[in-house]
Phi, psi and omega in degrees: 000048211254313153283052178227123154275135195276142180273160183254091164292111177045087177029023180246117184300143187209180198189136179235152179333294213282110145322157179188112160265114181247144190255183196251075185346318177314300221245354181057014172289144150319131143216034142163174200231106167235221200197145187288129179266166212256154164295023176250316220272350179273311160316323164291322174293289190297342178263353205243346195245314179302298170314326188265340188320304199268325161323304183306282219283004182263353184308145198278150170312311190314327197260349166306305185289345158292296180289005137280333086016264191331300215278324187298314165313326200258014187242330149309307200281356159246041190292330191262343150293318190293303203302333200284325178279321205289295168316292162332276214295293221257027173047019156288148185285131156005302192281306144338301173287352171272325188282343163286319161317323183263345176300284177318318177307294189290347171282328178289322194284282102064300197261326212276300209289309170309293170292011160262352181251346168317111183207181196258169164223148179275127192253093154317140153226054154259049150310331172233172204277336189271021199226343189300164161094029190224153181200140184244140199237078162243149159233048276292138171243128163339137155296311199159165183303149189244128178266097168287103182276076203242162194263178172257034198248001175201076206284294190238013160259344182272349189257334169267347165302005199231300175293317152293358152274332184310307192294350194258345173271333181090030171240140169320161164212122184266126171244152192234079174286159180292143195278333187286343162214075165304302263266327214259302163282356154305335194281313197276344167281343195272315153334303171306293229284016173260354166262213187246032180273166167347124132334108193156286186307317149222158204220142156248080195251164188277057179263143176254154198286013170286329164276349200301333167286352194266328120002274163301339176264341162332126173282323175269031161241054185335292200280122144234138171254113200227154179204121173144191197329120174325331195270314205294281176326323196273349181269326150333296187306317183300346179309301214194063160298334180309331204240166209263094154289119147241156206209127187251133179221217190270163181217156148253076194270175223230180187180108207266153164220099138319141192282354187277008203271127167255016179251074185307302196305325202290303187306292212299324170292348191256356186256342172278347159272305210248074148216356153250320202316347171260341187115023184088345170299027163240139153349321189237023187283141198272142171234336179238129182229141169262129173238128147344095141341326159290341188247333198339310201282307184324277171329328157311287157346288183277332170312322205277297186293345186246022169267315160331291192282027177271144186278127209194133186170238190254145187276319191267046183260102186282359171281359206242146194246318190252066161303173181308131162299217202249008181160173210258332149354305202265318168298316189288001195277336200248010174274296193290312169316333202259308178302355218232311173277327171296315173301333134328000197091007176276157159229139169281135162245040138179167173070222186090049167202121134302147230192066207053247162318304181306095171233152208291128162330110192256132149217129175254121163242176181087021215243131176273143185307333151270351179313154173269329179303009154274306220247345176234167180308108182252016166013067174188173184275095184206143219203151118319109150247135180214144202282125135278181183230347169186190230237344154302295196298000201264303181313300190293342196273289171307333167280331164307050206195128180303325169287165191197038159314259200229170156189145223240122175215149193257119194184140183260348169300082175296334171290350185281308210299327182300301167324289218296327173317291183321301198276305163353065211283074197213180175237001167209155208218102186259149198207124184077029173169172208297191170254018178291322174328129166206122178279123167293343179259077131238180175256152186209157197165175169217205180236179167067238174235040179255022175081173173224175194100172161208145169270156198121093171356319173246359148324297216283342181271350173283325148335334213236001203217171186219112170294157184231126184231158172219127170261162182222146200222160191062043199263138161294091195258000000 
């Protein structure tokens, strides 16, 4: 089986009965071949994260932030191999699957300076006379081994936002790759087992999402961390009410322009790049944009035209800005929403076409407010403009959505951007740029039915962990 790429049980390559082939969304051509793991060899993982659990949380800081350290080096020096598979399984364009190759790097790196600065605090508690001698010492403890749930649209920075904070805190961890993109994380299980952590510590396994509950139900699996569809996410949570959920799920997010923003070309390019740049397949990818009435035709304008000059094709194109969605499935789906808003009375003013995978950068206006490429997450390249008259009617326009991830608003006015942090019902506020923006050591996560918990490298570890306090008594305080 020297071509089947092997899933990782406790740092061990392993292989299962059930194949699982993955193709190159453009082109359906093969670009690898693994296997599905067996209930036994799934059973070996998870007994195998359960066992190691108080060995994990007892590992000294040095050798966590060293085997993180390690894996952020070894994921540069293959850094132009990871982007090139990431780009195979998952049709991202080239340029892109390399700035998530570097993202993943900087999360690990990242995760290894948090665990060298984690630490506990000391509490006097002779505040009251029946307390003297006494000082309480707490510190966060592992909840417990973490079941990593990851999609398939950042196939290995959403798979290192989950796994490297496990390792920097000292809990096990089971990663669940999206089946339709193993392969980046098979490669980054291959990465883990070169360090010296526990036999244990991590299992990368191959499940398909028909077994995925028995899994999310395991008791010994305290944590699950899931990223991906909202009905997926909420039945989880209804699941395993018992257990520590955090769960990053969908947005339509949105992005008010002011009337005071004096940079059109800037705005129009960056809401016209991250309203594609995955192919509209990201979470924060802008779909709704509110524009000032006084700027609308300007503002228009330049939307439209600099959705136009986006580069759109074969993904390993170093000129293609715009790739394919994840299957042609997913392309007629975002065919038909569009198609669904005109006949409701939206107009296109540019793209409305498909190509297989491909459909072409939509920008639509006139779009009713119940249309669903407005009001549900349509996770393809389609983008919205609709005029306001202030910045009430803009805000309100953006809270008027089951979602609350992020949302981008361009104003040179700290009291607007200050307002919009407050009103704003999201869970992150980008000011001057789109709502695509993400720092990995911040925190992120949304609201509503965009999920709870938070992601951000020392977020996530706070997540993953529970304080423990110890008093210590009769002390010469």
């Amino acid at each position: 089986m020297s071509d089947v790429i092997p899933f990782w049980i406790a740092g061990t390559p392993a292989h299962g009965h059930d194949p699982l082939e993955v193709s190159h969304p453009h082109d359906r051509t093969p670009v690898g071949r693994t296997t599905h793991a067996g209930p036994e060899q799934v059973e070996a993982a998870v007994g195998a994260a359960h066992a190691v659990r108080h060995e994990t949380a007892a590992l000294p800081v040095h050798a966590r932030a060293a085997a993180l350290d390690h894996v952020a080096r070894r994921i540069l020096d293959r850094s132009e191999e990871l982007a090139r598979l990431i780009t195979a399984e998952n049709g991202k364009p080239i340029r892109w699957a390399r700035a998530e190759v570097a993202r993943a790097a900087s999360v690990f790196r990242l995760a290894a300076e948090n665990a060298r600065t984690w630490s506990g605090e000391v509490q006097r508690l002779d505040t009251e006379s029946a307390a003297e001698g006494r000082l309480a010492y707490t510190v966060r403890v592992p909840r417990g081994p973490v079941l990593a749930i990851t999609p398939f649209n950042f196939p290995l920075n959403l798979v290192a936002h989950k796994v490297a904070p496990a390792i920097a805190v000292g809990a096990p961890v089971v990663v669940k790759p999206a089946p339709k993109t193993p392969l980046s994380a098979l490669l980054l299980g291959e990465l883990l087992a070169e360090t010296a952590l526990p036999a244990g510590a991590v299992s990368v396994v191959n499940v398909p999402d028909s077994a995925a509950p028995d899994l999310v139900a395991d008791p010994r699996l305290p944590v699950i961390s899931f990223t991906g569809s909202g009905p997926v996410g909420a039945r989880i949570r209804a699941a395993v009410p018992q257990k520590h959920v955090t769960l990053e799920l969908g947005g339509n997010a949105a992005v008010v322009v002011c009337e005071d923003w004096s940079d059109t070309p800037y705005a129009a390019g960056r809401i016209a790049t991250f309203a594609n740049y995955q192919g509209g397949q990201s979470c924060v990818g802008v779909q709704r944009v509110y524009v000032h009435r006084s700027r609308l035709e300007e503002v228009r304008t330049a939307i439209v035209a600099a959705v136009e000059s986006l580069g759109v094709g074969d993904p390993t194109d170093e000129a293609t800005q715009v790739g394919p969605l994840i299957n042609e499935e997913s392309a007629r789906r975002v065919e038909a929403w569009v198609e669904e808003a005109v006949d409701a009375g939206a107009t296109i003013l540019t793209g409305g076409r498909r190509e297989g995978t491909t459909y072409a950068p939509t920008v639509l206006e006139d779009v009713p407010v119940d249309a669903k490429v407005s009001c549900e997450e349509v996770f393809g390249p389609v983008l919205l403009i609709h005029p306001v008259d202030s910045v009430d009617e803009a805000f309100a326009l953006v809270n008027d959505s089951r979602y609350g991830l992020q949302a981008g608003v361009f104003t040179h006015d700290l009291r607007v951007a200050f307002r919009a942090q407050r009103e704003l019902e999201v869970g992150g506020v980008v000011i001057g740029d789109a709502p695509s923006y993400r720092a990995d050591q911040m925190p992120y996560g949304g609201t509503k039915e965009s999920g709870e918990g938070r992601e951000g490298v020392r977020f996530a570890m706070t997540d993953f962990t529970y304080d423990r306090v110890m008093v210590l008594t009769g002390l010469p305080l």
